[in-house]
PQR file of N, CA, C, O and H, with PARSE charges and radii, in Angstrom:
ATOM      1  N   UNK A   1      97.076 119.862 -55.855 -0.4000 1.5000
ATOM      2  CA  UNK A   1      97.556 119.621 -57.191 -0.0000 2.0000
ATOM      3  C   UNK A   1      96.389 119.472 -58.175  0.5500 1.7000
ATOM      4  O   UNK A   1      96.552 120.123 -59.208 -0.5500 1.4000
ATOM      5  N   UNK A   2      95.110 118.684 -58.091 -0.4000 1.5000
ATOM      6  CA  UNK A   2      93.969 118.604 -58.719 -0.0000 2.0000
ATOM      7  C   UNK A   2      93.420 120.322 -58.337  0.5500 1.7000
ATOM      8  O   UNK A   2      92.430 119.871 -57.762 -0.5500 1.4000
ATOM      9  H   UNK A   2      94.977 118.156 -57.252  0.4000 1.0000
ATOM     10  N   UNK A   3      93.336 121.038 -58.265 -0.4000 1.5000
ATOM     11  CA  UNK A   3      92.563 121.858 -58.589 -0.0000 2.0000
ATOM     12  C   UNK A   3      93.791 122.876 -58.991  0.5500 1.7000
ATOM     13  O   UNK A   3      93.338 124.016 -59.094 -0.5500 1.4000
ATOM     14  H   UNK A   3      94.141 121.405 -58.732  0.4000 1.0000
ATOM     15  N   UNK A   4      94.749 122.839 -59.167 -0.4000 1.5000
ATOM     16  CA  UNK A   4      95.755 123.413 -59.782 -0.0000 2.0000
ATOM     17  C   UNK A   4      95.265 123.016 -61.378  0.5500 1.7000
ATOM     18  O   UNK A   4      94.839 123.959 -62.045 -0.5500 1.4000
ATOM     19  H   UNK A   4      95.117 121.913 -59.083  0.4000 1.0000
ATOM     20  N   UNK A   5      95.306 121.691 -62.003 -0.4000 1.5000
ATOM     21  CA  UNK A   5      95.269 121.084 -63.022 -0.0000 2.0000
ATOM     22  C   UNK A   5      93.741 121.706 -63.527  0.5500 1.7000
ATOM     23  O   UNK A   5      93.555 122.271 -64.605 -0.5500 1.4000
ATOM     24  H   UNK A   5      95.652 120.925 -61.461  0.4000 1.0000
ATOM     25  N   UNK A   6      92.692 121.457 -62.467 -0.4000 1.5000
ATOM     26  CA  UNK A   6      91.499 121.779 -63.349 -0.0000 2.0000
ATOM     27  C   UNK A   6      91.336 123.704 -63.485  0.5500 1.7000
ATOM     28  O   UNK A   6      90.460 124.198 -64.195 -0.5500 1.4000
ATOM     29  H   UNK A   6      92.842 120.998 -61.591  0.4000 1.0000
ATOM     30  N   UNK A   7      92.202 124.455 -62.784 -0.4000 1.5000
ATOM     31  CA  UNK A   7      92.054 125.730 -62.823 -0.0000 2.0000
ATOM     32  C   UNK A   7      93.210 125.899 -63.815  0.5500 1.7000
ATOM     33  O   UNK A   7      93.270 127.097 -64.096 -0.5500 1.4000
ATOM     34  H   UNK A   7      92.913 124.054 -62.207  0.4000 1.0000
ATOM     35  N   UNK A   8      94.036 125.289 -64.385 -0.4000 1.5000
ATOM     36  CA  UNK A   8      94.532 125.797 -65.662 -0.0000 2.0000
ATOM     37  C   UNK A   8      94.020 124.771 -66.837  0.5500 1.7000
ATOM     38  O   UNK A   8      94.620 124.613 -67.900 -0.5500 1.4000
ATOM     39  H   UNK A   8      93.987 124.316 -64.157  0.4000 1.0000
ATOM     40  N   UNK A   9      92.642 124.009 -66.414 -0.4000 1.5000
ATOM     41  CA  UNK A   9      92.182 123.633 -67.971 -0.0000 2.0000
ATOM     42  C   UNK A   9      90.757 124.942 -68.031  0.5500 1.7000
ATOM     43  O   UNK A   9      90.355 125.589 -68.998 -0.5500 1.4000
ATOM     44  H   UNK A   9      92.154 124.138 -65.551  0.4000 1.0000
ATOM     45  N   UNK A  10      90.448 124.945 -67.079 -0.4000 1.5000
ATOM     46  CA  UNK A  10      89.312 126.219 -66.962 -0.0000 2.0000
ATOM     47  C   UNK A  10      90.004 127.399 -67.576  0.5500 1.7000
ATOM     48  O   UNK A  10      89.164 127.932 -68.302 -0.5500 1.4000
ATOM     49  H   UNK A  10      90.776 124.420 -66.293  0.4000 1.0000
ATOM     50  N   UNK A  11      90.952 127.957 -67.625 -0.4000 1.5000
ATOM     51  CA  UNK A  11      91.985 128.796 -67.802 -0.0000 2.0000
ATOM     52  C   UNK A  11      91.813 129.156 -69.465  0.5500 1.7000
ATOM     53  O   UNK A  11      91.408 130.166 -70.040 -0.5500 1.4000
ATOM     54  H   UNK A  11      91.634 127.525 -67.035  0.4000 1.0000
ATOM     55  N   UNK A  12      92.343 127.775 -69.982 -0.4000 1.5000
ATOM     56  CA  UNK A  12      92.996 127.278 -71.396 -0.0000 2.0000
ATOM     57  C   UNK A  12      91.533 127.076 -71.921  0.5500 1.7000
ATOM     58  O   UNK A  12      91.672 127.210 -73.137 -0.5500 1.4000
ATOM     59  H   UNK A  12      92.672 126.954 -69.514  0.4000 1.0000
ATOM     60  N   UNK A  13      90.620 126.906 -71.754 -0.4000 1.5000
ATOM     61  CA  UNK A  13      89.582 126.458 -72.176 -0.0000 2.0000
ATOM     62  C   UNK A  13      88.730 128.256 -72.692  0.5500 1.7000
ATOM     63  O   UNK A  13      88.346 128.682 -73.781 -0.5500 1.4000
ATOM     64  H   UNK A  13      90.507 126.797 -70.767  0.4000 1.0000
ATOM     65  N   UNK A  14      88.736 128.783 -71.479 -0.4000 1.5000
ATOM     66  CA  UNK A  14      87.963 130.625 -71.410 -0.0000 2.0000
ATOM     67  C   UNK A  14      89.297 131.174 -73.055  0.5500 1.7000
ATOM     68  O   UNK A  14      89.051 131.543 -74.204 -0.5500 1.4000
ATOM     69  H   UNK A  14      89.047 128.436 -70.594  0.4000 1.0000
ATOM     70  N   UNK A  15      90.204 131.016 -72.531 -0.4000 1.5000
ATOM     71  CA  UNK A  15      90.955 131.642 -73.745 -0.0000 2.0000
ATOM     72  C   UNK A  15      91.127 130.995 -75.016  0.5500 1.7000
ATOM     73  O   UNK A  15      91.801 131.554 -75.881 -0.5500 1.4000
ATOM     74  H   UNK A  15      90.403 130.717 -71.598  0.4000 1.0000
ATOM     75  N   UNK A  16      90.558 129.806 -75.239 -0.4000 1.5000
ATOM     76  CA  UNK A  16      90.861 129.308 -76.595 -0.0000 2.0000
ATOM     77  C   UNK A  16      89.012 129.795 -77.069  0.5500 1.7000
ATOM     78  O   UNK A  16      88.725 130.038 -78.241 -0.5500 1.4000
ATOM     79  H   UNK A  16      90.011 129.351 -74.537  0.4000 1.0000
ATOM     80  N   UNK A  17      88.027 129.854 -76.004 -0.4000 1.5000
ATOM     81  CA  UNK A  17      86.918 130.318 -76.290 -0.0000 2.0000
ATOM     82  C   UNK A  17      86.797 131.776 -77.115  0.5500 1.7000
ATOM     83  O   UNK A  17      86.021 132.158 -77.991 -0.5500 1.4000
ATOM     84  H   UNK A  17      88.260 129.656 -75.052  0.4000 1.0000
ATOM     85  N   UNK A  18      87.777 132.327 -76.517 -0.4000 1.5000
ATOM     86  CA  UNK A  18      87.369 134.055 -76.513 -0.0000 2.0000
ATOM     87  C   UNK A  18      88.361 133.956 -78.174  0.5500 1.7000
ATOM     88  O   UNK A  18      88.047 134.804 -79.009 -0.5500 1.4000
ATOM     89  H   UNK A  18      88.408 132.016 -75.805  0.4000 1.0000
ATOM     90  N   UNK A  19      89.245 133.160 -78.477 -0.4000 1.5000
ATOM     91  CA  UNK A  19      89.877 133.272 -79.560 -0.0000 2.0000
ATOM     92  C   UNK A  19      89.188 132.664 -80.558  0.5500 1.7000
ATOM     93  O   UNK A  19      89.455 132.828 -81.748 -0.5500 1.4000
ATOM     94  H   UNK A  19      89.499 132.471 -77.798  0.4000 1.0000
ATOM     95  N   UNK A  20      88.448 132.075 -80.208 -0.4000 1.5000
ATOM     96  CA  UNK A  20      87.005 131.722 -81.256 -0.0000 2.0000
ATOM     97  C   UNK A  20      86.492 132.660 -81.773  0.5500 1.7000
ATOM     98  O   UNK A  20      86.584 133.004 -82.952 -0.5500 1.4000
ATOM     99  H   UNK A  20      88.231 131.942 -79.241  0.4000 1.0000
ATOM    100  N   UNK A  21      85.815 133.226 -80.792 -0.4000 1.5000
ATOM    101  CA  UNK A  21      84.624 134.238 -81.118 -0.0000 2.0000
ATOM    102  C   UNK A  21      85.490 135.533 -81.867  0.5500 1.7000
ATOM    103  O   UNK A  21      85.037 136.313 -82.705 -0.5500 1.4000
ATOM    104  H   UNK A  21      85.741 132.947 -79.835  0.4000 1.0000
ATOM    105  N   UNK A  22      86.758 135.507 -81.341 -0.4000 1.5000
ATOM    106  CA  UNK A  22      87.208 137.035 -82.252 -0.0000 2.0000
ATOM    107  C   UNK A  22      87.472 136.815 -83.468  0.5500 1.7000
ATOM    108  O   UNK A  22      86.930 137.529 -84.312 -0.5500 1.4000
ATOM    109  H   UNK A  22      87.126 134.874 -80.660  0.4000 1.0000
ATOM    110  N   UNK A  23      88.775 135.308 -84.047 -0.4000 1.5000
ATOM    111  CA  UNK A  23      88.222 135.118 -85.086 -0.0000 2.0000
ATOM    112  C   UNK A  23      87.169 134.906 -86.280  0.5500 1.7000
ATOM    113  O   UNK A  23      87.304 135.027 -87.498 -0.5500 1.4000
ATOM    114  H   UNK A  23      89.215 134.728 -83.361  0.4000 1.0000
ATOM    115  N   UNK A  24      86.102 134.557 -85.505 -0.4000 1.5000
ATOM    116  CA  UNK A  24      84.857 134.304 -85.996 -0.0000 2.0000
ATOM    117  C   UNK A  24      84.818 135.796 -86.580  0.5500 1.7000
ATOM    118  O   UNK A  24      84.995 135.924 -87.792 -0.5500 1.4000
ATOM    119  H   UNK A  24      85.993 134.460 -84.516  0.4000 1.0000
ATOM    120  N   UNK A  25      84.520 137.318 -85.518 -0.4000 1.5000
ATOM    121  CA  UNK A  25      84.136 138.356 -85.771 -0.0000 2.0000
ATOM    122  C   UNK A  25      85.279 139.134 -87.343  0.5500 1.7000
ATOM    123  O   UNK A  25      85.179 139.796 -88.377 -0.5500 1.4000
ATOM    124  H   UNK A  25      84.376 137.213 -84.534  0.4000 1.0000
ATOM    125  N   UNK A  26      86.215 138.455 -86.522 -0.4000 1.5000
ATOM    126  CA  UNK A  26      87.426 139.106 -87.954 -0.0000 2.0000
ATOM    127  C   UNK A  26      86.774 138.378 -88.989  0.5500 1.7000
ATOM    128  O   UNK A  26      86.071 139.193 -89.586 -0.5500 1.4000
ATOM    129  H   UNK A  26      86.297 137.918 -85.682  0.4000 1.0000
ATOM    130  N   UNK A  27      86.614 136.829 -89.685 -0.4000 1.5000
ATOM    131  CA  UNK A  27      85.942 136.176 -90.761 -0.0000 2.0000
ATOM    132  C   UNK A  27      85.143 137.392 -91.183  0.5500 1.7000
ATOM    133  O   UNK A  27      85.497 138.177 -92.063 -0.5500 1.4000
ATOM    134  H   UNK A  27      87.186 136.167 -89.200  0.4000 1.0000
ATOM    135  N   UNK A  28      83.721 137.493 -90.272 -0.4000 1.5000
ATOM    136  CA  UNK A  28      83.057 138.147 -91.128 -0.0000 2.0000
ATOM    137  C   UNK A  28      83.060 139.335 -91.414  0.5500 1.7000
ATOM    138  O   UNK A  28      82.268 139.677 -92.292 -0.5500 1.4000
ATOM    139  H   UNK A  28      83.434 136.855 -89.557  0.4000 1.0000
ATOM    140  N   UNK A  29      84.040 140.501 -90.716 -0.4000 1.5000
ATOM    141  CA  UNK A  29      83.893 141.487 -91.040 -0.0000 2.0000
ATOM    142  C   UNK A  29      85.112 141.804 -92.331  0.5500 1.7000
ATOM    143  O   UNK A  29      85.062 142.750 -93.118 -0.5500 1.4000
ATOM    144  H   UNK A  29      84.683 140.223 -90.003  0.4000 1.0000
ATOM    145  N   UNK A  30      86.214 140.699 -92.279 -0.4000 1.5000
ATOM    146  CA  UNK A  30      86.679 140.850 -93.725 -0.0000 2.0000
ATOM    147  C   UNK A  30      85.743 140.674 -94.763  0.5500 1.7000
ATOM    148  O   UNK A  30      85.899 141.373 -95.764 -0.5500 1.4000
ATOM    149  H   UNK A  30      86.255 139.930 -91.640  0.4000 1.0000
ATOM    150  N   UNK A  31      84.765 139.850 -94.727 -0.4000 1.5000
ATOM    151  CA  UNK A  31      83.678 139.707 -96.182 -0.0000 2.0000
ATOM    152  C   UNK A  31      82.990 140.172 -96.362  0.5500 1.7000
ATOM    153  O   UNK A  31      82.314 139.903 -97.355 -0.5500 1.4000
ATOM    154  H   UNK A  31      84.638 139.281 -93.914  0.4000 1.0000
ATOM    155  N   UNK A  32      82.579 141.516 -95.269 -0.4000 1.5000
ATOM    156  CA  UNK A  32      81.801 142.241 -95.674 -0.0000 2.0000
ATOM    157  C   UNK A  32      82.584 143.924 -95.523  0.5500 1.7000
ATOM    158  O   UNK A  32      81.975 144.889 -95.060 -0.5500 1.4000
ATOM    159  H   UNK A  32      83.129 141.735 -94.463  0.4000 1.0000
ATOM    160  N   UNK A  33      83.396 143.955 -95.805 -0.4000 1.5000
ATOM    161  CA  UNK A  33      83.737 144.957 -96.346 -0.0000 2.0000
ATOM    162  C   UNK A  33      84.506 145.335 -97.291  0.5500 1.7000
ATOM    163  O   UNK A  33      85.371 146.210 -97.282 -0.5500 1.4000
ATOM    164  H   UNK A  33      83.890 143.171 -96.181  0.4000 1.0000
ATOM    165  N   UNK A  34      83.993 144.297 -98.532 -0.4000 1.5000
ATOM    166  CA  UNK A  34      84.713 144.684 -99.828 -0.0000 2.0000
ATOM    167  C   UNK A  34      83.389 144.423-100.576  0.5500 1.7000
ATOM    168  O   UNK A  34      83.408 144.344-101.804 -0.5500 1.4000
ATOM    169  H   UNK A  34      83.290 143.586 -98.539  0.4000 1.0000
ATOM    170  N   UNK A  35      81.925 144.247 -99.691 -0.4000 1.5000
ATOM    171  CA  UNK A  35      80.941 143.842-100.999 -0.0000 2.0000
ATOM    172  C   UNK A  35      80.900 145.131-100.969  0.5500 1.7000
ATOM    173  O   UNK A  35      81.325 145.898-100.105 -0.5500 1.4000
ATOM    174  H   UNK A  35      81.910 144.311 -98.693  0.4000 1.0000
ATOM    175  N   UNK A  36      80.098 145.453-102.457 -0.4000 1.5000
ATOM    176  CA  UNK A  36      79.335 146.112-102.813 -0.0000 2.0000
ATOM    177  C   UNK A  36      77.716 146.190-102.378  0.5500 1.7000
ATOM    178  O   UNK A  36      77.081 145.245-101.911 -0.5500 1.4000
ATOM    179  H   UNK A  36      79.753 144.830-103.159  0.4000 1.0000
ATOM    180  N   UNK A  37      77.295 147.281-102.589 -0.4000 1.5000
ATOM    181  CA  UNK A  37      75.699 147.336-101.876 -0.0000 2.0000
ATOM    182  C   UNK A  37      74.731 147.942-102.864  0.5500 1.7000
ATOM    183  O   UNK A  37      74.482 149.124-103.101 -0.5500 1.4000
ATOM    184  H   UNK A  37      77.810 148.050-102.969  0.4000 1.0000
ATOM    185  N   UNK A  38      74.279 146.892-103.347 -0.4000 1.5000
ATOM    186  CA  UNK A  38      73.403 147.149-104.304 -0.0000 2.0000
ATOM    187  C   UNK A  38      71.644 147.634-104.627  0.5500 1.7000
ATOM    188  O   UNK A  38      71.083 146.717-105.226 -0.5500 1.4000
ATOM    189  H   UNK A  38      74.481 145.932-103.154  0.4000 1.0000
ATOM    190  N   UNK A  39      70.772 148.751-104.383 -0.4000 1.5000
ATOM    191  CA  UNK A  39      69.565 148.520-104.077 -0.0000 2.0000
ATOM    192  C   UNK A  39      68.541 148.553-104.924  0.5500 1.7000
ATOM    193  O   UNK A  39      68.922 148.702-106.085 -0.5500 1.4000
ATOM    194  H   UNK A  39      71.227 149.497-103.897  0.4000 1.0000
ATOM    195  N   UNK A  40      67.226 148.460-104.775 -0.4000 1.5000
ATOM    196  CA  UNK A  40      66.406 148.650-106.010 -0.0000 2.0000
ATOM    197  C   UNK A  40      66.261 150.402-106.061  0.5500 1.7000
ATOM    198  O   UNK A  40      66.589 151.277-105.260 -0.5500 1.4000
ATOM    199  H   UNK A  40      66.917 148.339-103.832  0.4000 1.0000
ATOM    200  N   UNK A  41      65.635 150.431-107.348 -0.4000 1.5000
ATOM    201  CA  UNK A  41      65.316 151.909-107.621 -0.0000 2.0000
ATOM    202  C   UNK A  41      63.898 152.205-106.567  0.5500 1.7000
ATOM    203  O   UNK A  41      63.701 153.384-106.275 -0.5500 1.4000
ATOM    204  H   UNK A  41      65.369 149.720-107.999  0.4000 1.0000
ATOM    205  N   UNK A  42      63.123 151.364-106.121 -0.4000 1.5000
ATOM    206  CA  UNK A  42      61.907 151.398-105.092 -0.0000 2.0000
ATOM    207  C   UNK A  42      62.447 151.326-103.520  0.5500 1.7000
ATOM    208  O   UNK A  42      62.055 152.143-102.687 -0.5500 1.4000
ATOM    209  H   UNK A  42      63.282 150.406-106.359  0.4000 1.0000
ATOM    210  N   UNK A  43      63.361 150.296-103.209 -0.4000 1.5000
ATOM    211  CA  UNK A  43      64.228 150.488-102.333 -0.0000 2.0000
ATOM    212  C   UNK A  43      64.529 151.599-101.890  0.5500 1.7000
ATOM    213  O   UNK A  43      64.341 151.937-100.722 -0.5500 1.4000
ATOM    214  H   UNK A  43      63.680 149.632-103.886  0.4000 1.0000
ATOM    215  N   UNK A  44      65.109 152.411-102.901 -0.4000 1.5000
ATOM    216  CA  UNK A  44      65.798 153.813-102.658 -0.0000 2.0000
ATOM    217  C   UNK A  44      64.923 154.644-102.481  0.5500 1.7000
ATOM    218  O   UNK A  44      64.945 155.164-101.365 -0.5500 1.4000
ATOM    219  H   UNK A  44      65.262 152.137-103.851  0.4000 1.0000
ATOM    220  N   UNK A  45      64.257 154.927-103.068 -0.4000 1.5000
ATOM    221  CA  UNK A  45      62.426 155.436-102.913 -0.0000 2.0000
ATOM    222  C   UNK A  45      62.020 155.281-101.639  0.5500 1.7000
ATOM    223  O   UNK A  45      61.527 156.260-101.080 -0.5500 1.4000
ATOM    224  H   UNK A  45      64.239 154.504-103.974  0.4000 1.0000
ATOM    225  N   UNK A  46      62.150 153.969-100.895 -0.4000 1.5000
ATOM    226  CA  UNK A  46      61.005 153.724 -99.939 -0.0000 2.0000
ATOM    227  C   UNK A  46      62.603 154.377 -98.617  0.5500 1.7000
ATOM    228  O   UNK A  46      62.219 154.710 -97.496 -0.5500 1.4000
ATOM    229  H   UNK A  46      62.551 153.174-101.350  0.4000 1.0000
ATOM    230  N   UNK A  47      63.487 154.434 -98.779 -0.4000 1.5000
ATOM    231  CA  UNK A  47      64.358 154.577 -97.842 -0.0000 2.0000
ATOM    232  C   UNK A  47      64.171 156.450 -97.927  0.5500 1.7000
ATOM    233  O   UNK A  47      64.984 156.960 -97.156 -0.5500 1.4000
ATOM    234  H   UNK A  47      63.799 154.164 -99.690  0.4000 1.0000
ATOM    235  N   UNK A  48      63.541 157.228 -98.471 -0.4000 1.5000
ATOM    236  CA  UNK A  48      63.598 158.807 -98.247 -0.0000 2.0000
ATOM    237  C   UNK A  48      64.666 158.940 -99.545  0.5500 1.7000
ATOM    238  O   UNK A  48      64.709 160.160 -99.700 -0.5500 1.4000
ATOM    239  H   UNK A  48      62.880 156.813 -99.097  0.4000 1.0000
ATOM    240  N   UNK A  49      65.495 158.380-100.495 -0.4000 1.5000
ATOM    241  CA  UNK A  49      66.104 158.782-101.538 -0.0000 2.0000
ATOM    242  C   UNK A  49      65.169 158.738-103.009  0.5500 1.7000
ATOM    243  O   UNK A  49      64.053 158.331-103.332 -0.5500 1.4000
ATOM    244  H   UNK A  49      65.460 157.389-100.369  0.4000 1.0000
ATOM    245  N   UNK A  50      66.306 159.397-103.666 -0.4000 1.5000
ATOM    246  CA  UNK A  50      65.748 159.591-105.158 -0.0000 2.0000
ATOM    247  C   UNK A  50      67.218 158.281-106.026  0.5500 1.7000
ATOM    248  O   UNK A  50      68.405 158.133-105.732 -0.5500 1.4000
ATOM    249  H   UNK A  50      67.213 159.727-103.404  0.4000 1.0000
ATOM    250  N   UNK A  51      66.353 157.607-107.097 -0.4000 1.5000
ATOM    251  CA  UNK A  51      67.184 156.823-107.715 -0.0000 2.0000
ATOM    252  C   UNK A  51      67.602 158.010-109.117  0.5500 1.7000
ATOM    253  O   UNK A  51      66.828 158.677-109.803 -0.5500 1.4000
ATOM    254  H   UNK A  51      65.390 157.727-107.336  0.4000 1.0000
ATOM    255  N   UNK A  52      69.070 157.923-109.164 -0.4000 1.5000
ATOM    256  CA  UNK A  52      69.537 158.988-110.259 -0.0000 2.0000
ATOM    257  C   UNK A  52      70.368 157.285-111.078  0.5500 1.7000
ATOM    258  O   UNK A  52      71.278 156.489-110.849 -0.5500 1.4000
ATOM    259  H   UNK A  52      69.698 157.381-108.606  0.4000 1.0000
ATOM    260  N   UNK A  53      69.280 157.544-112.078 -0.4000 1.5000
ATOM    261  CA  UNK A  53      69.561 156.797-113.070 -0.0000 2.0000
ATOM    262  C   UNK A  53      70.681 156.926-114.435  0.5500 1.7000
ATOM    263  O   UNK A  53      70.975 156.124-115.321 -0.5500 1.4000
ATOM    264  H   UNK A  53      68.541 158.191-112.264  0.4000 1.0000
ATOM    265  N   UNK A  54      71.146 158.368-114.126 -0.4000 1.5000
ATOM    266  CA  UNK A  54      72.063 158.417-115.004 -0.0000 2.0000
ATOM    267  C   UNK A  54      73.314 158.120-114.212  0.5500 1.7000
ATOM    268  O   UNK A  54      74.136 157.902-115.102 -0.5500 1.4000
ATOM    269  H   UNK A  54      70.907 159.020-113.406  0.4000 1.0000
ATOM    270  N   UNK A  55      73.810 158.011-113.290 -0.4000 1.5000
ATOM    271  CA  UNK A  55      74.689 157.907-112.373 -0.0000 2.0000
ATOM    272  C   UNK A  55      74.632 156.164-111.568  0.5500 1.7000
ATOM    273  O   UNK A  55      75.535 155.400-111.227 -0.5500 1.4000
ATOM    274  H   UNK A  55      73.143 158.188-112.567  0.4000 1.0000
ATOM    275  N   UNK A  56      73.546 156.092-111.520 -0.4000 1.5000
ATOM    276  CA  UNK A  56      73.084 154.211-111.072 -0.0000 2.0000
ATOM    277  C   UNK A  56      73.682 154.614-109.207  0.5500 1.7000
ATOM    278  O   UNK A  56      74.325 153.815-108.526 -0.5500 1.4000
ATOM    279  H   UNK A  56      72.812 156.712-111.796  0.4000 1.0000
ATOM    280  N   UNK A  57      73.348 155.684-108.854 -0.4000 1.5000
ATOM    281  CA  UNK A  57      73.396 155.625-107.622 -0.0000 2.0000
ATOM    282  C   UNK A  57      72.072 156.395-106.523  0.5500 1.7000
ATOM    283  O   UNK A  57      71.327 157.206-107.072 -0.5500 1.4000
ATOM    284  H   UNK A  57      72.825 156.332-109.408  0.4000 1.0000
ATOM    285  N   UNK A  58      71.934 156.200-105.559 -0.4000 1.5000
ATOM    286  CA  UNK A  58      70.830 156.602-104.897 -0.0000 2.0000
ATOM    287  C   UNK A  58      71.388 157.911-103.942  0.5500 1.7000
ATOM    288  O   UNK A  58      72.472 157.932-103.359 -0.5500 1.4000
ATOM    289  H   UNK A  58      72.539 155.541-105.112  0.4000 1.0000
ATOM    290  N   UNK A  59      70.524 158.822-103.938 -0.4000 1.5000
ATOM    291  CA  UNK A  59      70.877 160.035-103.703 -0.0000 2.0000
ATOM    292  C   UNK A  59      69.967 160.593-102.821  0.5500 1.7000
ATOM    293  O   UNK A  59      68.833 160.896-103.192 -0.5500 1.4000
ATOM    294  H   UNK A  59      69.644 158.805-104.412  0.4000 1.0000
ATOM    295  N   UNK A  60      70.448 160.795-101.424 -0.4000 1.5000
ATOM    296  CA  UNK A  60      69.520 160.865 -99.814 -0.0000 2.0000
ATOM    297  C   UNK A  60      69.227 159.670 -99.477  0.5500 1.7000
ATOM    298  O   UNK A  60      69.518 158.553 -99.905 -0.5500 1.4000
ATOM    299  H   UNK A  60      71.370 160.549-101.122  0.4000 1.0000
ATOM    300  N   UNK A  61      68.405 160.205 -98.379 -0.4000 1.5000
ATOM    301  CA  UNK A  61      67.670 159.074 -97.757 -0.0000 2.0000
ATOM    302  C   UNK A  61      68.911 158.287 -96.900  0.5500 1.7000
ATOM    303  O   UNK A  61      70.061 158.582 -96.577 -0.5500 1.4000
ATOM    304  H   UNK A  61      68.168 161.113 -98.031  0.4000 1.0000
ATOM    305  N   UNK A  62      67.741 156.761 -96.662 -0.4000 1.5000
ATOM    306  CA  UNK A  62      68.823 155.944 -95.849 -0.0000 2.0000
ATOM    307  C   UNK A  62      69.931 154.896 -96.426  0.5500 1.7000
ATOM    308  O   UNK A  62      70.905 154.584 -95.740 -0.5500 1.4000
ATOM    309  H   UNK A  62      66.806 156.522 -96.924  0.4000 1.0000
ATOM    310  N   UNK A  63      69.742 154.440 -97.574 -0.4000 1.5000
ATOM    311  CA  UNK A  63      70.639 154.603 -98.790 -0.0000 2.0000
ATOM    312  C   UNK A  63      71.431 155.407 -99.443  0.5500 1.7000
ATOM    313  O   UNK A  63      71.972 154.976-100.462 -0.5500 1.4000
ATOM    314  H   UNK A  63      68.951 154.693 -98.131  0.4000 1.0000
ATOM    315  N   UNK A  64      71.679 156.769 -98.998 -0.4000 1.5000
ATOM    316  CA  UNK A  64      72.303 157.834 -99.772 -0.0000 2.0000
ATOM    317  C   UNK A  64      73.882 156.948-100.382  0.5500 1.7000
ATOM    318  O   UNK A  64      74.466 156.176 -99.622 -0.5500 1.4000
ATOM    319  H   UNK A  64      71.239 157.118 -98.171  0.4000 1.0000
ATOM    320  N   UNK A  65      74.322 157.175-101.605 -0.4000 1.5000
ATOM    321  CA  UNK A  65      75.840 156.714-101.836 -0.0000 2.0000
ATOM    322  C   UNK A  65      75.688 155.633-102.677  0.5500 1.7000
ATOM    323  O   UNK A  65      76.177 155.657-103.807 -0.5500 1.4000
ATOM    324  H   UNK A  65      73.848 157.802-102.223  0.4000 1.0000
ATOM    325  N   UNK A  66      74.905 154.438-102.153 -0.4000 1.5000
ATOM    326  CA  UNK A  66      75.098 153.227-102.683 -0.0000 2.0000
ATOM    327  C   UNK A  66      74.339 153.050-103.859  0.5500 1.7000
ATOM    328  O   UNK A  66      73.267 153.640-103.987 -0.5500 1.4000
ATOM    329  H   UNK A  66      74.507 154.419-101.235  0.4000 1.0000
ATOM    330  N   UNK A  67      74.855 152.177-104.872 -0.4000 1.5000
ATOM    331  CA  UNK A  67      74.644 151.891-106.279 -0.0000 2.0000
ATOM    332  C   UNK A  67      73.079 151.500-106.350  0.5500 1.7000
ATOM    333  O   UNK A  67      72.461 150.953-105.436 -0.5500 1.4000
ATOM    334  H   UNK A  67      75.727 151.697-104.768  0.4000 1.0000
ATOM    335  N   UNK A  68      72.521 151.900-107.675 -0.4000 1.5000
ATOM    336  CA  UNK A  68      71.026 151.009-107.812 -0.0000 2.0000
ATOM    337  C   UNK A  68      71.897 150.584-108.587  0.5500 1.7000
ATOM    338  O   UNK A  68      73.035 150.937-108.898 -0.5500 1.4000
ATOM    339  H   UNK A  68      73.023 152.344-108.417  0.4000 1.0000
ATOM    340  N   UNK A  69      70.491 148.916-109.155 -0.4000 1.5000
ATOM    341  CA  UNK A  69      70.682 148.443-109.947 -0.0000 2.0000
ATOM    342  C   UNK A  69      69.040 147.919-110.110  0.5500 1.7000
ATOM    343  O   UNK A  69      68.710 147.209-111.060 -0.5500 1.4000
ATOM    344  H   UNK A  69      69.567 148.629-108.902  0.4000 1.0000
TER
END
């Protein structure tokens, strides 16, 4: 009966763990996918892009897409 009891707190314990960590992962990946990504015009430069200043976005490179500012 005792190791019945401690193999369903071992049990309850692994699964309230693992429901941690996924919520945790959901938290942050809701908040990061509604920022915006903002870089410098040197930033964009030093990543292989060109900053197109009439547009305020970076164009190639490893930045390609995302906004300067």
């Amino acid at each position: 009966m005792r190791v019945r009891r401690i193999l369903t707190a071992c049990i309850a314990t692994a699964a309230l763990t693992g429901l941690g960590f996924t919520g945790a992962a959901t938290a942050i990946a809701a908040t990061t996918q509604g920022a915006h990504s903002y870089v410098t015009p040197s930033e964009c430069k030093q990543g292989g892009g060109m900053a197109d200043l009439t547009d305020n976005v970076c164009k190639g490179g490893k930045h390609d897409g995302e906004k300067v500012d």
